[in-house]
C-alpha positions as CSV (number, residue, x, y, z in Angstrom):
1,X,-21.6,-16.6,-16.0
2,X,-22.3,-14.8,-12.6
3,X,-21.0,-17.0,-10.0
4,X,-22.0,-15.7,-6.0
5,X,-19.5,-13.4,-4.2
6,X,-17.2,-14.5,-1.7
7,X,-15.6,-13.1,1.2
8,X,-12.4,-14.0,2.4
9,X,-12.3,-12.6,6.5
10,X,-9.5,-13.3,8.7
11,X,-9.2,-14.3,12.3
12,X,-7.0,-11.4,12.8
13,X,-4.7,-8.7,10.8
14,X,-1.9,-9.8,8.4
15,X,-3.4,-13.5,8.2
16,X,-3.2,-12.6,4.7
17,X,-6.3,-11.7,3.2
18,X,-5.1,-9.2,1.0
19,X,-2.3,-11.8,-0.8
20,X,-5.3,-14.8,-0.7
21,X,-7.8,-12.4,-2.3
22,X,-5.2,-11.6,-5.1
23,X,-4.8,-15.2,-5.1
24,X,-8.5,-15.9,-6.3
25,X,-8.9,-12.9,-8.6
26,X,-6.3,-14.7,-10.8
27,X,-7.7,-17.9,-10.2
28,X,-11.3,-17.1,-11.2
29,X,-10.0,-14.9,-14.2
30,X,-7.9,-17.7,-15.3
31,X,-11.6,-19.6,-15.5
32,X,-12.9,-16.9,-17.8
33,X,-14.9,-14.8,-15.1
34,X,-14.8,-10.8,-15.0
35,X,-13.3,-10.6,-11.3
36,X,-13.4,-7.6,-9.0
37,X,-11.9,-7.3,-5.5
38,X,-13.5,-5.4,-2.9
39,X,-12.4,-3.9,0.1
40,X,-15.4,-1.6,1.2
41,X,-13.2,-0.1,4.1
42,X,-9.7,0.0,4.1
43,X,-6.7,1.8,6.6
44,X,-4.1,2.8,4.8
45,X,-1.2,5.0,3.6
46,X,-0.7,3.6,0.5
47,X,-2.9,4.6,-1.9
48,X,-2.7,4.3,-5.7
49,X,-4.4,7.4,-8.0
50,X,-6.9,5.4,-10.8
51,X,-7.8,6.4,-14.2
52,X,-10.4,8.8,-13.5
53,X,-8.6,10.7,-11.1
54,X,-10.1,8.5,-7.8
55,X,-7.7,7.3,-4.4
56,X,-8.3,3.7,-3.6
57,X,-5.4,2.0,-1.2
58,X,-3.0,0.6,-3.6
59,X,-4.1,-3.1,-2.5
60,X,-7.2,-3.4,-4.0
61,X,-5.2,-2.0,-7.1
62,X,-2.7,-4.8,-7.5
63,X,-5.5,-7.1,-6.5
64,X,-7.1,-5.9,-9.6
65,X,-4.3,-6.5,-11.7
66,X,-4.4,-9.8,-10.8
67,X,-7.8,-10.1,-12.0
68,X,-6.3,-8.4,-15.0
69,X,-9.3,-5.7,-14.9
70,X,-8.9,-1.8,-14.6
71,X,-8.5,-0.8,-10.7
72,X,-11.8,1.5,-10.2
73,X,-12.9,3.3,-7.2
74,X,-15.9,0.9,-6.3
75,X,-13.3,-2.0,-5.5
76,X,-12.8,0.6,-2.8
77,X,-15.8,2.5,-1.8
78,X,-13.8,4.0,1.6
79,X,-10.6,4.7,2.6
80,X,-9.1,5.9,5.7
81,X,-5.3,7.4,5.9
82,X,-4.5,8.0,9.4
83,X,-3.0,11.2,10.3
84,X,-2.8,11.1,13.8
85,X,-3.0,8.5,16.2
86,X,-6.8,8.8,16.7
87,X,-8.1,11.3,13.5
88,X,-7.6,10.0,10.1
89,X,-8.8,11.2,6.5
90,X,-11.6,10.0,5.6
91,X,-12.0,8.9,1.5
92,X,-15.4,8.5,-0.3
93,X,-15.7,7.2,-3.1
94,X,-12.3,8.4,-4.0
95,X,-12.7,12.0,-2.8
96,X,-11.7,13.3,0.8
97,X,-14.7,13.7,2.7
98,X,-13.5,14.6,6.6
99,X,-10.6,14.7,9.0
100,X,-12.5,12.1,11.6
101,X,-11.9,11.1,15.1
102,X,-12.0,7.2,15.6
103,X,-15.5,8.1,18.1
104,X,-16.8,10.3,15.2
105,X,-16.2,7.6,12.8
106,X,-18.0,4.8,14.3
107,X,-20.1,7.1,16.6
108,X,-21.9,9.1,13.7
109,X,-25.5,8.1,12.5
110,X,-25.2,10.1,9.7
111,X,-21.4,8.7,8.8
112,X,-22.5,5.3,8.8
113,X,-25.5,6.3,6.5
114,X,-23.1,7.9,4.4
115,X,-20.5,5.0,4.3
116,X,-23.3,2.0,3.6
117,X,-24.5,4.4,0.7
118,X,-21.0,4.9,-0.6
119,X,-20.8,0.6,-0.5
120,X,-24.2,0.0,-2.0
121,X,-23.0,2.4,-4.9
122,X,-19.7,0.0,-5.2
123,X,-22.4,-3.4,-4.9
124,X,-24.5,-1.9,-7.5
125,X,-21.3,-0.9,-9.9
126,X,-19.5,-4.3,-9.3
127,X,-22.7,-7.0,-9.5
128,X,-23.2,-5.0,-13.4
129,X,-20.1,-5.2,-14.7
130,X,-18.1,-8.2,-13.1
131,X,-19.5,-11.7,-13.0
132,X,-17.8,-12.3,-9.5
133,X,-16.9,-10.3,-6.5
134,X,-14.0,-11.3,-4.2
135,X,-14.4,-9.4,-0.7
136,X,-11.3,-8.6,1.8
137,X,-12.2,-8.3,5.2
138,X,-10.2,-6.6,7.8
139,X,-8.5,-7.7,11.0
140,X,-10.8,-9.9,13.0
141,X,-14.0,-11.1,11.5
142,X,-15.2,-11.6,14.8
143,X,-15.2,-7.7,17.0
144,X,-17.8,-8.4,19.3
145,X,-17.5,-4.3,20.0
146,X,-17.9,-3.4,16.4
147,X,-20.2,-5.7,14.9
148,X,-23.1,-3.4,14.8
149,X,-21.7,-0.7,12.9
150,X,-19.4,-3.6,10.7
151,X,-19.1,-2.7,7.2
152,X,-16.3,-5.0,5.9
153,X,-16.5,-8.1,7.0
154,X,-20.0,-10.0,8.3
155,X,-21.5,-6.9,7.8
156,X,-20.7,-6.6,3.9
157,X,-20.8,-10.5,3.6
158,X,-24.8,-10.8,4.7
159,X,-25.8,-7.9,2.5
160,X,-24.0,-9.7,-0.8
161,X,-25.1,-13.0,0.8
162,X,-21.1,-14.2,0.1
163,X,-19.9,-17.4,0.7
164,X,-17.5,-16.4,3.7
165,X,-13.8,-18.6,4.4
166,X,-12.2,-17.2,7.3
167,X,-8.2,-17.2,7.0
168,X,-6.2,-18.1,9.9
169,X,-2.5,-17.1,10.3
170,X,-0.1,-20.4,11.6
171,X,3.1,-18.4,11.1
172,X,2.2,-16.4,14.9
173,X,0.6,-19.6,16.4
174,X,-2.4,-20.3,18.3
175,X,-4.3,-21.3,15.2
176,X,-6.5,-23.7,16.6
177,X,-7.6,-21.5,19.5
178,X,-8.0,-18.7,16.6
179,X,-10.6,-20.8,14.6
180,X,-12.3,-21.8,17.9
181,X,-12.5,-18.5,19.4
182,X,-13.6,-16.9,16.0
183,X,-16.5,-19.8,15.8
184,X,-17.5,-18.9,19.6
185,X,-17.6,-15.0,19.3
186,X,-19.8,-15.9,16.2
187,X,-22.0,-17.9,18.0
188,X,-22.2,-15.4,20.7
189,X,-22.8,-12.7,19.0
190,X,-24.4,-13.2,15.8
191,X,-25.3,-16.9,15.2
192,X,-26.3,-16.0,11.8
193,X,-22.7,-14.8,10.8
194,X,-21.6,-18.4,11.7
195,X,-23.9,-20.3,9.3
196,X,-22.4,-18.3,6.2
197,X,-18.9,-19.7,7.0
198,X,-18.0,-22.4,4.0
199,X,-14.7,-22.7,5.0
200,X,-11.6,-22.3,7.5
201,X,-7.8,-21.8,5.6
202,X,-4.6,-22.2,7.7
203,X,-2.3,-20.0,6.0
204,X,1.9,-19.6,6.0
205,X,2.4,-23.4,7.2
206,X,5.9,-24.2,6.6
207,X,7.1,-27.9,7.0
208,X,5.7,-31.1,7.1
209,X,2.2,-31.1,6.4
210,X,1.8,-34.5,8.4
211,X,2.9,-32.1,11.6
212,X,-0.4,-31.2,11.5
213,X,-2.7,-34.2,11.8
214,X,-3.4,-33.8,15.1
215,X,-4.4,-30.2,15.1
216,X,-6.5,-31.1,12.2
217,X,-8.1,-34.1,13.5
218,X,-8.8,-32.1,16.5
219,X,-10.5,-29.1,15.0
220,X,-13.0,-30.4,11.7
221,X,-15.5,-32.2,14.3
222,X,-16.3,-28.2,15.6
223,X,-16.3,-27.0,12.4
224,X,-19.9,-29.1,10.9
225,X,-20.4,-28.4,6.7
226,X,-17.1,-26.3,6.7
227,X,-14.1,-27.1,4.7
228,X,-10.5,-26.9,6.3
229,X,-7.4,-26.8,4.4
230,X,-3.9,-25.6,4.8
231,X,-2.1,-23.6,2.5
232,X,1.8,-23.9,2.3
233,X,4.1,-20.9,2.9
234,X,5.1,-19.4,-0.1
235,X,8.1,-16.8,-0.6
236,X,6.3,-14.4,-3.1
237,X,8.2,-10.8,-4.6
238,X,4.2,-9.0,-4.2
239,X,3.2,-5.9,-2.1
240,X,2.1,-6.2,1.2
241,X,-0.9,-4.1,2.5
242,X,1.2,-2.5,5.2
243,X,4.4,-3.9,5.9
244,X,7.6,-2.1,5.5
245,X,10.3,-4.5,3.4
246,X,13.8,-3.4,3.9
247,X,15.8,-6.2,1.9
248,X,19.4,-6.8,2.3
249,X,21.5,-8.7,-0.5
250,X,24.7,-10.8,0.8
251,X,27.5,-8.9,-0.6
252,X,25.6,-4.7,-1.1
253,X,27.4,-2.9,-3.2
254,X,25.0,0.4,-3.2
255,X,23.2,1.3,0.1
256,X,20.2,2.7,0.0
257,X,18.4,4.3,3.4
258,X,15.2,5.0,3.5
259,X,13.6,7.5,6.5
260,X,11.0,5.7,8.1
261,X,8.4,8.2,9.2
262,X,5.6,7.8,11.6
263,X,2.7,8.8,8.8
264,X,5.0,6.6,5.7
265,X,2.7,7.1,2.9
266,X,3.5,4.6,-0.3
267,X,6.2,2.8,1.4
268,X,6.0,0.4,-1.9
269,X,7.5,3.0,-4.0
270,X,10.7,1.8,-3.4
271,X,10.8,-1.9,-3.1
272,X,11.9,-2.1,-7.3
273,X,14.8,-0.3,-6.4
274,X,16.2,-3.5,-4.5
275,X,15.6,-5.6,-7.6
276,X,18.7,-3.9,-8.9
277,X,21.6,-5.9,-8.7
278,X,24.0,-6.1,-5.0
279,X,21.2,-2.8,-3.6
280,X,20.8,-3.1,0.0
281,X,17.3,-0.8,1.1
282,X,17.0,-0.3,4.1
283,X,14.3,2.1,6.6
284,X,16.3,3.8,9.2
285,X,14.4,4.8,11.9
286,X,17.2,6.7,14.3
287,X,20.1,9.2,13.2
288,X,22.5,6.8,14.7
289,X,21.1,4.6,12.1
290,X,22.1,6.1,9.2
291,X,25.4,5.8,8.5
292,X,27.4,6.6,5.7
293,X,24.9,5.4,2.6
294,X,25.0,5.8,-1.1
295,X,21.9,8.0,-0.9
296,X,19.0,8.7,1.0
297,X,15.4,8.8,0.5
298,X,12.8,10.9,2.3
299,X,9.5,9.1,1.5
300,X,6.1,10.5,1.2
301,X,3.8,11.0,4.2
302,X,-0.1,11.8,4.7
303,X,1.2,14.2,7.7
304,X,4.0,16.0,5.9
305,X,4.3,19.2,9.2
306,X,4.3,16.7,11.5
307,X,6.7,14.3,9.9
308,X,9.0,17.2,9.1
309,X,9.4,17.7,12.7
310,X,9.5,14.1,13.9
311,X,12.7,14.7,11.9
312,X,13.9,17.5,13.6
313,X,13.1,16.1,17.0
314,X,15.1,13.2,16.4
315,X,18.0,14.4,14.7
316,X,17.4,13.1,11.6
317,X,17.5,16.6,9.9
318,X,20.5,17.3,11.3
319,X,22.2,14.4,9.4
320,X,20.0,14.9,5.8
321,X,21.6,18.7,6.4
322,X,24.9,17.3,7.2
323,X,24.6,15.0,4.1
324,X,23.5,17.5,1.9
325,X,26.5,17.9,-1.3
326,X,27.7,15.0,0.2
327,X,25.1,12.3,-0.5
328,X,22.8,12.2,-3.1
329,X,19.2,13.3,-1.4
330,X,15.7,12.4,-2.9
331,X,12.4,13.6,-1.5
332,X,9.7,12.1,-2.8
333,X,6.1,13.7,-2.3
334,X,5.9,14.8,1.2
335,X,9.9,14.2,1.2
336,X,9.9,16.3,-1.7
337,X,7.9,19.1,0.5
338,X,10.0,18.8,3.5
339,X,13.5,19.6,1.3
340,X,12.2,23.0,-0.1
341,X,11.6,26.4,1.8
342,X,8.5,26.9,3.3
343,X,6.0,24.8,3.7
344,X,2.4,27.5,4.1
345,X,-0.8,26.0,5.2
346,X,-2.4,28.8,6.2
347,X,-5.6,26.8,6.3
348,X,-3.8,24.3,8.7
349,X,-4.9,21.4,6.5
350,X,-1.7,19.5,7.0
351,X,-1.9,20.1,11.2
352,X,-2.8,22.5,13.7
353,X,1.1,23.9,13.1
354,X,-0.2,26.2,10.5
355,X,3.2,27.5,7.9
356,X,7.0,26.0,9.2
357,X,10.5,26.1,7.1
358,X,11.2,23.3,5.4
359,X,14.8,22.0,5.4
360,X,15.8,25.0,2.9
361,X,17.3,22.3,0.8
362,X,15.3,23.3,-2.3
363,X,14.9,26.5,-3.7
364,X,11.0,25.8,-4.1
365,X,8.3,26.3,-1.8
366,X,4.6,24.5,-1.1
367,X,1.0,26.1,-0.5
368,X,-0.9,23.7,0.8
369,X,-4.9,23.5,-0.3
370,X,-7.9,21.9,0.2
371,X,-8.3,20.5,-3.2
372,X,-6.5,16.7,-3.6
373,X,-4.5,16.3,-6.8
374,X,-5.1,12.8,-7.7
375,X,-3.8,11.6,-11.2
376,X,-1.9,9.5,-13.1
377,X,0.9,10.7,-14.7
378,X,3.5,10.7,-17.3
379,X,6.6,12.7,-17.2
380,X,10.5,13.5,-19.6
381,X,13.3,14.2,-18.0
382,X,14.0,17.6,-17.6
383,X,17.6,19.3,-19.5
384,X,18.9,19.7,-16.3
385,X,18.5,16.0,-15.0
386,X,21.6,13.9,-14.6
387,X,19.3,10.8,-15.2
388,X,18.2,11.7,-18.9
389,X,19.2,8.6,-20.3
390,X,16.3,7.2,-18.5
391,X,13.9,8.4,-21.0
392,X,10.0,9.2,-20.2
393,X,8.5,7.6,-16.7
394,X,5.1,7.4,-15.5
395,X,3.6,6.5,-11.8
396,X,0.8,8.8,-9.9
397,X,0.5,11.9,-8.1
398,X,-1.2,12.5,-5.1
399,X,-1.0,15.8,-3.0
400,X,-2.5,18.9,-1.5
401,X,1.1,20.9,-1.8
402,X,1.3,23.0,-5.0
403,X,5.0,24.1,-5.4
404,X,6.1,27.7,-5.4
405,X,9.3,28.0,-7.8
406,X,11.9,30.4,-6.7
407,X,14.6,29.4,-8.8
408,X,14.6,25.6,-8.5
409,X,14.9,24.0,-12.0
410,X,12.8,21.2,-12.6
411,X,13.4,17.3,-12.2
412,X,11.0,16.3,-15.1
413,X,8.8,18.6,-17.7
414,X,5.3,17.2,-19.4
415,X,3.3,19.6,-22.0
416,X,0.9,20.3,-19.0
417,X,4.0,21.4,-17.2
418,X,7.1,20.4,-14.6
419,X,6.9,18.6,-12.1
420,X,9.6,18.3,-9.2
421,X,13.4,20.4,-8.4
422,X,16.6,19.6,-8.6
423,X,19.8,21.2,-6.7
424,X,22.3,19.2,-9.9
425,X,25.5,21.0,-7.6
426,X,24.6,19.3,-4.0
427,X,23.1,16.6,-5.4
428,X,19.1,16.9,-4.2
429,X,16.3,16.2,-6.1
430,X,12.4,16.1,-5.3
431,X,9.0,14.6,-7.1
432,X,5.9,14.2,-6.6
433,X,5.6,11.2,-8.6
434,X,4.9,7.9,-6.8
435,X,5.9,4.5,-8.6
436,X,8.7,6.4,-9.8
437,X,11.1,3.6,-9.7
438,X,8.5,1.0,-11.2
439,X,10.3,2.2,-14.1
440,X,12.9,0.1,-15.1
441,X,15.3,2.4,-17.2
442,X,15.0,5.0,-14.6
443,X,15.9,2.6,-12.0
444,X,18.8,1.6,-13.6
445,X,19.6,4.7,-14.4
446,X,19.8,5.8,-10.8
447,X,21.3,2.6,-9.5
448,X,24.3,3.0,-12.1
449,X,24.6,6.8,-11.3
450,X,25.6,5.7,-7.6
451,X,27.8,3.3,-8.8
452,X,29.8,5.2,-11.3
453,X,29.9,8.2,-8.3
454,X,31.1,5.0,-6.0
455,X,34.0,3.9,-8.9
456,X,32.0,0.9,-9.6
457,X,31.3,-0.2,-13.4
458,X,27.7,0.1,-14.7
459,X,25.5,-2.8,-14.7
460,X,25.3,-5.2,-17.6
461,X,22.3,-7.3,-16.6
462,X,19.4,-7.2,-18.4
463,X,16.5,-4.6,-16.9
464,X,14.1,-6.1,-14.5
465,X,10.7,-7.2,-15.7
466,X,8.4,-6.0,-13.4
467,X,5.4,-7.4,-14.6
468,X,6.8,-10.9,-15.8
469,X,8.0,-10.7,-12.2
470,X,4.6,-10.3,-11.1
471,X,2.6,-12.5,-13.2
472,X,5.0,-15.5,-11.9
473,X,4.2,-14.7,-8.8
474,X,0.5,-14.1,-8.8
475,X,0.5,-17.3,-11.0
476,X,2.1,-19.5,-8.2
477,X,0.0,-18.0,-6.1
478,X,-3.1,-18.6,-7.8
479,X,-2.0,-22.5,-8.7
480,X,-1.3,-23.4,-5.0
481,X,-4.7,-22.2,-4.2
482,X,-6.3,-23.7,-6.9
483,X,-4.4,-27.5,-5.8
484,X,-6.2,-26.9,-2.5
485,X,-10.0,-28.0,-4.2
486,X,-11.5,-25.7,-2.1
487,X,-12.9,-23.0,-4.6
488,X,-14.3,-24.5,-7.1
């Protein structure tokens, strides 16, 4: 049964749309509908690699695990990954297209051509094979300054004709001026964008619901045919779009830092390490910052030359050098790029730096290309891994760096061949694998690693469930949504 799309928009950024959206994909599935999310234009640097070899931002995948479909590049027609504080990579239809400037992005004729021909193709593909499309705006619905060239939010709604609900965040207050001032822009600008609104949702409200009679009582008389409701606050383990989640645990046994770079690509990769039992993670931003931890992670990055010197600038490679035999080390991706020898890009596809030394940590070194790998993968542990007992892992690649062996041995091994380095004497390792530690026996096998080197025992607990851990969640989720009466 085909059922009309709808559009969840927002009154501004991180009101929540991409948790809500999720919401509703489980909702609707749980009523028997094929769901599929869609984000038409997303900015991101966290991106997740699909089946057929296509990046979407990892967002609109869990959103489609919650509709328990197959994450597929039309649920994300366009992706941006910023590079530079005003040029990002552009992403069609899961292929890189351009470096673009933010003036050539929306100032292009034939880039907004291209980009409503990449969404059509993603309209077309969804309205055959789903019976239901759940649309994610982005930031403010109502961008008096970009409503001509909108793609994603009023834009996208009036060409599915989608039932819109606008979410509005109460956890930075100023809701009631929020839904007001959206509803005014609207009618300023595009009166037409106004009538498609079905409803207003007040989201994060923690408390007394009865607080809010006031504001309520207030606002529904501007609001004509629209529904209002407010959904409660709820403290739910799923990834965020954006946000960076260090998590501290009352009595840490294992520390865990985590560089925080300025172009942090796949931040989420490490959030199931701090599942583990008494694992403090943390993002350290400043070499004063780092301390003395139980290891340290160098993340992935969309601008790895850049990043690599970031480091150097601010004295952070100083202390991963300083670490190094010390403190177990782990690059992953662009991490694992900056911790090996050189780093050639003779192309300058990484940045106008052209080739720079890596930290020399690694005896392997990276030629950068044009060509994206994007791919799921599926990876042993290699003989020379401490972490064998972990058995096989699986996660994603996605990089332009092709590694240049020159002696390293190899972190994992597949038939198709290896796949990261390993220094087993000073205790530094590299991958390219994202969602590395989404696998539970390697996780553990790491954690207890760091505690046996500490003189602490090895855990006893049962593995985490990863996905029980999600399906309660998006289940919660999807109830509280569901007792609201507002989608039915």
């Amino acid at each position: 049964m085909k059922r009309a799309p709808l559009a969840i928009l927002g009154t501004s950024s991180h009101a929540g749309k991409t948790t809500v959206v999720a919401g509703l994909c489980r909702l609707y599935a749980r009523r028997g509908l094929r769901v599929a999310p869609l984000k038409s234009q997303n900015m991101s640097l966290n991106s997740y690699a699909t089946r057929h070899g296509e990046e979407i931002a990892r967002s609109t995948a869990v959103q489609a695990r919650a509709a328990q479909q197959e994450p597929t590049v039309a649920m994300n027609p366009i992706l941006l990954k910023p590079k530079a504080d005003d040029v990002s990579q552009l992403i069609l239809f899961g292929k890189p297209y351009a470096d673009v400037s933010a003036a050539e992005y929306f100032g292009s004729d034939k880039l907004q051509a291209l980009k409503w021909q990449a969404i059509d193709a993603a309209i077309a593909s969804l309205r055959r094979d789903y019976d239901l499309i759940v649309v994610e705006g982005a930031g403010s619905c109502a961008e008096p300054n970009l409503r001509a060239l909108d793609v994603v939010n009023f834009g996208l709604a009036r060409r599915l004709a989608a039932e819109v609900h606008i979410l509005c965040d109460i956890d930075k207050g100023g809701v009631f001026a929020d839904i007001l001032g959206t509803l005014q822009v609207l009618s300023l600008t595009e009166p037409a964008d106004a009538a498609l609104v079905r409803g207003f949702l007040i989201n994060k409200f923690r408390g007394d619901p009865k607080i809010l009679d006031g504001g309520l009582d207030f606002i529904r008389p501007h609001l004509g045919s629209a529904s209002l409701g407010v959904l409660q606050y709820l403290d739910l383990s799923l990834e965020e779009e954006d946000r960076i989640r260090p998590r501290r645990c009352l009595h840490p046994e294992i520390d865990i830092a985590v560089l925080y770079l300025p172009h942090i690509a796949n931040a989420t990769d490490f959030e199931h390490l701090s599942v583990e039992e008494n694992v403090s993670l943390r993002f350290v931003r400043r070499a004063d910052e780092l301390l003395s931890p139980d290891a340290i992670i160098v993340p992935g990055s969309k601008n790895t030359i850049w990043d690599l010197e970031y480091l150097r600038r601010c004295g952070l490679a100083d202390e991963l050098l300083w670490h190094a035999g010390k403190t177990p080390l782990v690059g992953i991706c662009g991490g694992f790029e900056m911790l090996g020898g050189t780093l050639f890009d003779p192309d300058r596809t990484e940045s106008s730096a052209g080739s720079v030394p890596g930290l020399g940590l690694l005896a392997v070194d990276f030629a950068f290309q044009r060509d994206k790998l994007v791919r799921p993968c599926r990876y042993r542990p290699s003989v020379h891994n401490p972490l064998s007992d972990a058995g096989e892992i699986e996660g994603y690649e996605i990089h332009t760096g092709r590694p240049l062996y020159r002696g390293a041995l190899p972190l994992f091994e597949s038939d198709t061949g290896p796949d990261g380095a390993i220094d087993a004497e000073r205790l530094i390792f590299g991958s390219f694998v994202h969602d590395l530690w989404k696998n539970p026996r390697f996780t553990r096998s790491f954690v207890d690693w760091l505690r046996v080197r500490k003189g602490l025992t090895r855990l006893s607990s049962p593995l985490p469930d990863h996905r029980d851990r999600f399906e309660q969640n998006i289940e919660s989720l999807a109830d509280a949504i569901e007792a609201l009466g507002l989608f039915l």
